[in-house]
N, C-alpha and C positions, 0 to 999 in steps of 0.2 A: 504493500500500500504506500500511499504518499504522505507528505509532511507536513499535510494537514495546512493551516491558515496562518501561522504562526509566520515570525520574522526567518526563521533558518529557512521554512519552505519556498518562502518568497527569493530567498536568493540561490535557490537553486537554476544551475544553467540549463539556458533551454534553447537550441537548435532547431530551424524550421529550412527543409532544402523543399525550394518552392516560393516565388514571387508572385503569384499570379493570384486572384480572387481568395481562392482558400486560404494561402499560405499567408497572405496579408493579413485575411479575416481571423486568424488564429495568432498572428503577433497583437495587432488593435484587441482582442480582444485579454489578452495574457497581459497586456502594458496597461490595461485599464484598472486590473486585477493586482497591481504592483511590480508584475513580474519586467525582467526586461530580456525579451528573447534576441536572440540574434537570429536573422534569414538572409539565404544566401540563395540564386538562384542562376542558374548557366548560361541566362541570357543577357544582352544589352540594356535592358530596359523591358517596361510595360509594352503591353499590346499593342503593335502601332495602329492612331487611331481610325485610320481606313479599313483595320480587318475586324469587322462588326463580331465574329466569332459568338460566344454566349451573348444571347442576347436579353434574354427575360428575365425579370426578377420581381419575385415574389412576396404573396403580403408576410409571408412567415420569415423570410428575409429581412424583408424592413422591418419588422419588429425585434428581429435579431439584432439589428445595426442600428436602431434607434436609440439607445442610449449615450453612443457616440458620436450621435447627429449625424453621421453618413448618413440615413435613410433619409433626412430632410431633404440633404443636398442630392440624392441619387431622382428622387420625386422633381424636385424641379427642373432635373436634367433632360429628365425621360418621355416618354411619352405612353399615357394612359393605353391601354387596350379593352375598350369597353365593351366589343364582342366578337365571338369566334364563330366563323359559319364555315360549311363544308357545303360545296354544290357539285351536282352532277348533272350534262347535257345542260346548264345554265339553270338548274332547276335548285332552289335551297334545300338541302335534305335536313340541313341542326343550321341552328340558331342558338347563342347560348350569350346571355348578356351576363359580362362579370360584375353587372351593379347590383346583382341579387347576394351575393357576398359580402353581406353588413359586415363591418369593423373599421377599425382606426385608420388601415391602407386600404385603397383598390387591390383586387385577385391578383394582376398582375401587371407589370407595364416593361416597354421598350427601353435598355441602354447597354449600345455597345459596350461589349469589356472593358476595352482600353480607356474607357471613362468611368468604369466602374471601379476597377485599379488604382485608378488616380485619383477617385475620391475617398480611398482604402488608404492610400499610401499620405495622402495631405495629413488626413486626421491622424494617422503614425506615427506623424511628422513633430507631432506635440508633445510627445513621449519620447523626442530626441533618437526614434528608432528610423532608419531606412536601410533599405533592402541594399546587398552586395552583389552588385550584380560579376558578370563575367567569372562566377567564383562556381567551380564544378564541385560537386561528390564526388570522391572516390572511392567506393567504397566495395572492393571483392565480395567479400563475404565479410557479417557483423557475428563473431565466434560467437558472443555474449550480450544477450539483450538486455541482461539486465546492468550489464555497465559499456554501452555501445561506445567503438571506437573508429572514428575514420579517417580520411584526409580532404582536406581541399584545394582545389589550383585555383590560384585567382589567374588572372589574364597575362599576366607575368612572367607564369609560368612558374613561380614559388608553389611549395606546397606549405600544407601546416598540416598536424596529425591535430583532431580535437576529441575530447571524450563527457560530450553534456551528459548532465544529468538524464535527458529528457530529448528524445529524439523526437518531429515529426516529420513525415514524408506526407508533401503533398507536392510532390515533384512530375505529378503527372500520371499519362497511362502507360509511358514508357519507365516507372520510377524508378529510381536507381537503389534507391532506400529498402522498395520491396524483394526486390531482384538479391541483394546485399542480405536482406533476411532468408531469404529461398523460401519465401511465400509463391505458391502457387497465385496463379489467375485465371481460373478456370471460365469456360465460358462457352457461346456460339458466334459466331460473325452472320447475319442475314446476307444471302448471295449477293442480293442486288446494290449497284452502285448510286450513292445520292450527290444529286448535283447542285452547287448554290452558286447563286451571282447577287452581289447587290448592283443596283441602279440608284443614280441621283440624276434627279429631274429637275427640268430649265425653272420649276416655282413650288411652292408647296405643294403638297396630296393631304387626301385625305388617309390620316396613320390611325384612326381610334379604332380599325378593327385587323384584326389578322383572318386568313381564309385560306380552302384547303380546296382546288378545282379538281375533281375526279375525273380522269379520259377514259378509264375501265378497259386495259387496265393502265396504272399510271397515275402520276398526281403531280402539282403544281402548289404550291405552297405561298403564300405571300405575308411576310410580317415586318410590321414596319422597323426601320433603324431609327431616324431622326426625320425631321417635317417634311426634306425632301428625299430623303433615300429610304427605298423599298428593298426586302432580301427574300428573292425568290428561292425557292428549292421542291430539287424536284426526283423522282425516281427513273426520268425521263434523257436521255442526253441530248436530245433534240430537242428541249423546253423552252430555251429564248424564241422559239419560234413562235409559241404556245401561250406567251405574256399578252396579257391585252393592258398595255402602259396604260397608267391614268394620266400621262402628263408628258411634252417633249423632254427626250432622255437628253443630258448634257454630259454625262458621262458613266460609264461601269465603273467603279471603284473596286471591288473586289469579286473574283472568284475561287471557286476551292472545291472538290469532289473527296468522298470518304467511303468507306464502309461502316455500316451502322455497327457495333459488338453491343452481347448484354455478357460482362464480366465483373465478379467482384469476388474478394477475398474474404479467407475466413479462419482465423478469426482478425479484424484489422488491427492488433495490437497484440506484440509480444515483447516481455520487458518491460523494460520501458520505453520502448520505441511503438509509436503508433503510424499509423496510414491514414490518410483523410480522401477527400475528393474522387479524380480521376487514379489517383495510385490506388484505392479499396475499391472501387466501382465504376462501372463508366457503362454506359447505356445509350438509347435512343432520344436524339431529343426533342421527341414529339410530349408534348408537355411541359416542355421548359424547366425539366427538373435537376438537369445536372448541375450545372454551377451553382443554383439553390441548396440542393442535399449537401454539398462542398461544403459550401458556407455553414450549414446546421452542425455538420461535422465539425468544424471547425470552433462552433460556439462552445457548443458542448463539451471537449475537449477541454479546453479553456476552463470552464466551469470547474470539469472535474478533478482538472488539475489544483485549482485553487481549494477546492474543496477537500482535499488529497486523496481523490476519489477515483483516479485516472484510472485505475484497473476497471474499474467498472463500464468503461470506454467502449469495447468491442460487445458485451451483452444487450449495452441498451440501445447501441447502432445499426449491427446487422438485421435487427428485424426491420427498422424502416427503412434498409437499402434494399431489401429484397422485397418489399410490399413495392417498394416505388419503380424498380427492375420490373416484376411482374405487370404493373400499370405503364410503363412505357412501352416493353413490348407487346401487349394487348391491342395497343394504340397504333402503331407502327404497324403491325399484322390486321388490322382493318382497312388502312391507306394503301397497303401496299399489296393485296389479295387480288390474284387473276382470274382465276375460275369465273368462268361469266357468272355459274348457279350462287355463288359464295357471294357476289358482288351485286347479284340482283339482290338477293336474300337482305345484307344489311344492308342497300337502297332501300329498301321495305319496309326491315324491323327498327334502322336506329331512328327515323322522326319518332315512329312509335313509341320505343321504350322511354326518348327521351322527353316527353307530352306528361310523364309520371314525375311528378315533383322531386321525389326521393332518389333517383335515377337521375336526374337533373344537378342534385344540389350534391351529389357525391362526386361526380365530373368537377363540376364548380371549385369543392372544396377542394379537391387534389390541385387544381391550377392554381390556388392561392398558398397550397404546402400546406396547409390544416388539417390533412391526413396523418399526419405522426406527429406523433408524442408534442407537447408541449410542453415549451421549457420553465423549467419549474424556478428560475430566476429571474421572470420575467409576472408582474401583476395583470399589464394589460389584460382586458379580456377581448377574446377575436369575434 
């Protein structure tokens, strides 16, 4: 177990490899707590802000970050998403307004990473903490989790051997932290390729809804970045053909293709070394729940650390990574279903099921992260 609240636990060291959402969201949130972690991360810098990457963020998020007033500043950056529709042959099949999710945030809204980073890293900033960048892990194999030891190259090309107290890897889905534990990452990868491009258009659009065009088979995806950039995606390789622009294009700013995985570890912490984000899980992101689960990881963590609770880390985690794993790929396997019979079928049934209140408000609640656990250091009520 941990050292509890006291003055020695607080000056326990504490090591984050990983700059990006999580790994920020777990030092702001350990620096608010007393602690002062050091993160270190293999890149240059934040997200550049052209590569829109995560882009949703959540009311269970902004209640995470609202103590630090990120969530303030993240809201005013962003942009609302106040409905989500799926249509087929130009026909609406679902409808789903997120103003039916009464609480203190909207369900969900629009902000590229690389801004969401940076409203992570400003508020860091006050705790005299920033990220190291150009600074690698090197880390073979961690003999001993419970006194992990590794090295780091900074850009230099010096190394340093270091030995925290308190390891996190939130270094990604390639993590080096996990890989260095010889945690497994089991998983599937879905066959088919997904394609995205953003657009910015010559004057504003309209961003308050996100939408989901069914070709059957096949899909087209649209959810807004910022007032005048759109990010389409799609299952399709031939989709920019398949945009119906709301507005003269003035330029693409980003494209990028992937393969969907649903993978995650278990248990995410051994030691004292834990896993967060995309190094414990990584998924589809239809639902907008990765970078969001990242970030809960992340609080939480935090918490338990302060609380000297941190073992208790991987039991009260992996149930809601694999409830949220299981609802992404549900999701994902609905958009992306061929079978004419499969695809008339839920044409059919989902207006249907979703005309049932109860049916309704459970979609609802999952977009807004209200589906797991609630964190017990927070009073709000959602």
């Amino acid at each position: 177990m941990g050292e509890g609240t006291g003055g020695q636990g607080k000056s326990r060291s504490i090591l984050i490899a990983g700059a990006g959402p999580v790994g920020l969201a777990a030092a702001l949130e350990l620096a608010s707590r007393g602690f002062s972690p050091r993160i270190v991360d293999d890149g240059t810098g934040p997200t550049p802000l052209q590569e829109s990457r995560a882009l949703g963020v959540n009311a269970r998020t902004l209640t995470l970050l609202s103590p630090s007033g990120v969530a303030e500043r993240i809201i005013a950056a962003a942009q609302p998403i106040e409905q989500f529709r799926v249509r087929s042959n130009r026909k609406i099949l679902i409808r789903l307004d997120t103003r039916e999710v009464k609480g203190r945030f909207s369900a969900v809204c629009a902000l590229p990473q690389g801004s969401t980073e940076r409203e992570l890293m400003e508020a860091l900033s006050a705790y005299g903490i920033a990220p190291e960048w150009q600074t690698t892990v090197i880390a073979e194999v961690i003999s001993d989790p419970q006194k992990p030891e590794l090295t780091l190259r900074s850009a230099d090309g010096t190394s340093e051997t270091v030995r925290p107290d308190i390891l996190i890897g939130a270094d990604g889905a390639h993590s080096a932290v996990r890989k260095a534990l010889g945690a497994g990452f089991p998983g599937e990868a879905l066959e088919a390729y997904f394609y995205l491009a953003d657009f910015r258009y010559a004057e504003p659009v309209d961003t308050h809804f996100a939408e989901i065009s069914l070709f059957d088979p096949g899909m087209v995806g649209r959810l807004p970045v910022t007032t005048d950039i759109i990010r389409y995606i799609s299952t399709l390789e031939d989709f920019e053909s398949r945009i119906a622009h709301p507005a003269a294009i003035a330029e693409k700013t980003w494209a990028s293709q992937f393969r969907i995985h649903f993978r995650h570890v278990e248990p995410m912490a051994k030691g004292n070394v834990f896993l967060a984000g995309d190094a414990a899980h990584i998924h589809s992101p239809a639902g907008a729940r990765g970078m969001n689960l990242g970030i809960e990881d992340a609080c939480w963590l935090a918490w338990l650390i302060a609380e000297g609770r941190e073992q208790e880390y991987s039991a009260l985690r992996v149930p809601a990574v694999k409830q949220v794993l299981k609802q992404t790929y549900g999701l994902t396997r609905l958009v992306t279903m061929q079978s004419p019979l499969a695809v008339a079928a839920r044409n059919f049934l989902a207006p249907l099921l979703l005309r049932f209140g109860p049916v309704r408000r459970q979609l609802l609640w999952g977009v807004a992260g209200y589906d797991t656990p609630k964190p017990p250091w927070i009073d709000w009520a959602e």
